[in-house]
C-alpha angles and dihedrals in degrees: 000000000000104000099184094054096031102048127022104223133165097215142354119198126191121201133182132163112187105209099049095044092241120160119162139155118214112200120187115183115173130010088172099124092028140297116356111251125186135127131262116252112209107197140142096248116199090235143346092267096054083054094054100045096055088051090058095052096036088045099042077048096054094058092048090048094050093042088056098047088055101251122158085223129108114222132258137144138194129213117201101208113219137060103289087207086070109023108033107107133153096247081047096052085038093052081054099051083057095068092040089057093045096062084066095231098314079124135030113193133200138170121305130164105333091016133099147175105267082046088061094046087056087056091033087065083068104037147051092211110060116106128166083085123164118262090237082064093042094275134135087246124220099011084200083083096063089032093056095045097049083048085053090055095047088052090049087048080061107041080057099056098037095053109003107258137082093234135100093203124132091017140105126236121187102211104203101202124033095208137123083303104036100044094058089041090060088058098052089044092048090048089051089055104254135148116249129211118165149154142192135192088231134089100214090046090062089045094050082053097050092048109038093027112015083161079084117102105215122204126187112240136018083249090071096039101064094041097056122091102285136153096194128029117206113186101191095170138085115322122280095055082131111066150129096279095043108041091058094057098030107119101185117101099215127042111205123150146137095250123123119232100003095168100087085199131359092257094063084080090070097051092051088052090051098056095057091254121135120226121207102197106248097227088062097052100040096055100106099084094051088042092053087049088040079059099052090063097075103027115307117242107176090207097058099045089049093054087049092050087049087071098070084093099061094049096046091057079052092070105033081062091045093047090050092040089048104044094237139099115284081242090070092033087060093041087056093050095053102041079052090060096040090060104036103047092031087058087068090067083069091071096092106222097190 
């Protein structure tokens, strides 16, 4: 891959300590309105060039998502290559902490998929710039609550424009992965009313679903999920939940989940258009997380982030009405909105302050 044609970065940085097994890519694509901030994905990638790619997209994404929840942040992302079950270790995230320190606060990290807080206290103990801390070491403690709950506005933003009401009640929403952010978006679902359908690959998450919410109908594949009678669809796992297998037979009216990069390729936006499926961009709903450890940077206060991450709804109506002004996907609405405050408000580093 060409990462200087193909990507636009910033910066790359590349990090290995022998003895620990780390491997791990930093991307940072845009500091434009300030230090790059994204979590560290820790995943046993197939190859080098799968990893880097991920980090790229996560990464390009990262800068879009905080310039539309109004954070004076740029965007980056890490990924950490390997399976964390059999190679985190303290002297590893340690050995992390080390490079992140060494970028002088060009990039903050937090947790992301395979990474926790405790996980973040352990770099933190070798960088300024980790954040996503627990609440027992100063930090704002699991950032799935605020994600979950962000996700759960958006929803909410679509539900509104879809059928007229802010409310999930009386609708079925089929929730694809039962992890940090799924689990609390199920409540907040099942407390609005709503109707719940899920799956997860994995054995305890179904278990976590019979016993705390066995309301839930559980079905056994994503397959099964799309094509059952659902009015939104909520993919909360790994990217490329949106393609060209799954929109066609995708049966839900409104598209509105945690997941990273759902789009498995730009053009997936206009099928979804064309079917008649709204698509809340998923960096606008799934700010919340990365707006509650933005937070923790400067002294967390739980009530002020939630409120931020409330707003979620607001700006996701925003861009419904953008997209619908404008005659294009709320995808490309979202993307406008947030190139415009890159540049606007990136503009005003340029005034030299001496």
């Amino acid at each position: 891959m060409d990462v200087f044609d193909a990507s636009g970065h910033e910066q790359v940085v590349f990090c290995q300590d022998r003895e620990t097994g780390l491997k791990a890519i930093i991307g940072i694509y845009s500091t434009a309105l300030g230090p790059a901030l994204g979590g560290t994905r820790f995943y046993p990638y197939e190859n080098e060039s799968d990893a880097l790619a991920d980090v790229l997209n996560l990464s390009r994404g990262m800068a879009y998502k905080n310039a539309l929840a109004g954070l004076d942040l740029g965007g980056g992302k890490a990924v950490i290559w390997g399976d964390p079950a059999r190679l985190k270790s303290e002297a590893l995230l340690r050995a992390y902490g080390r490079f992140v320190e060494s970028l002088n606060g060009r990039y903050y990290t937090a947790c992301d998929v395979g990474t926790y807080v405790q996980d973040m206290d352990v770099v933190a103990r070798e960088t300024r710039y980790a954040t996503g801390r627990s609440v027992e070491h100063g930090g704002a403690g699991d950032s799935s609550v605020l994600t979950a709950w962000g996700v759960f506005q958006g929803m909410r933003a679509a539900a509104e424009h879809t059928w007229g009401t802010p409310s999930l009640r009386g609708r079925t929403v089929g929730v694809a992965g039962l992890g940090k952010v799924g689990r609390y978006l199920c409540g907040h679902l099942l407390d609005d009313g709503a109707t719940v359908v899920a799956t997860d690959v994995s054995e305890a998450a179904l278990t976590w679903a019979r016993t705390t919410h066995p309301q839930i109908t559980l079905v056994p594949d994503t397959t099964a999920l799309i094509t059952s009678d659902i009015d939104v669809y909520a993919p909360c796992a790994l990217g490329g939940a949106l393609n060209d297998d799954t929109v066609p037979v995708l049966r839900a009216r409104v598209v509105t989940g945690a997941a990273n990069n759902q789009l498995a390729h730009p053009g997936v936006s206009k099928l979804l258009e064309d079917r008649g499926i709204l698509y809340t961009p998923d960096y606008l709903v799934n700010a919340g997380g990365v707006i509650q450890v933005a937070d923790e940077i400067q002294g967390f206060n739980f009530e002020r982030a939630k409120l931020r991450a409330t707003g979620i709804f607001e700006t996701t109506g925003r861009i419904l009405q953008l997209a619908g002004d404008e005659g294009v996907p709320p995808a490309i609405a979202a993307d406008r909105l947030a190139e415009r405050r890159m540049a606007e408000v990136g503009r005003l580093r340029s005034i030299y302050l001496g």
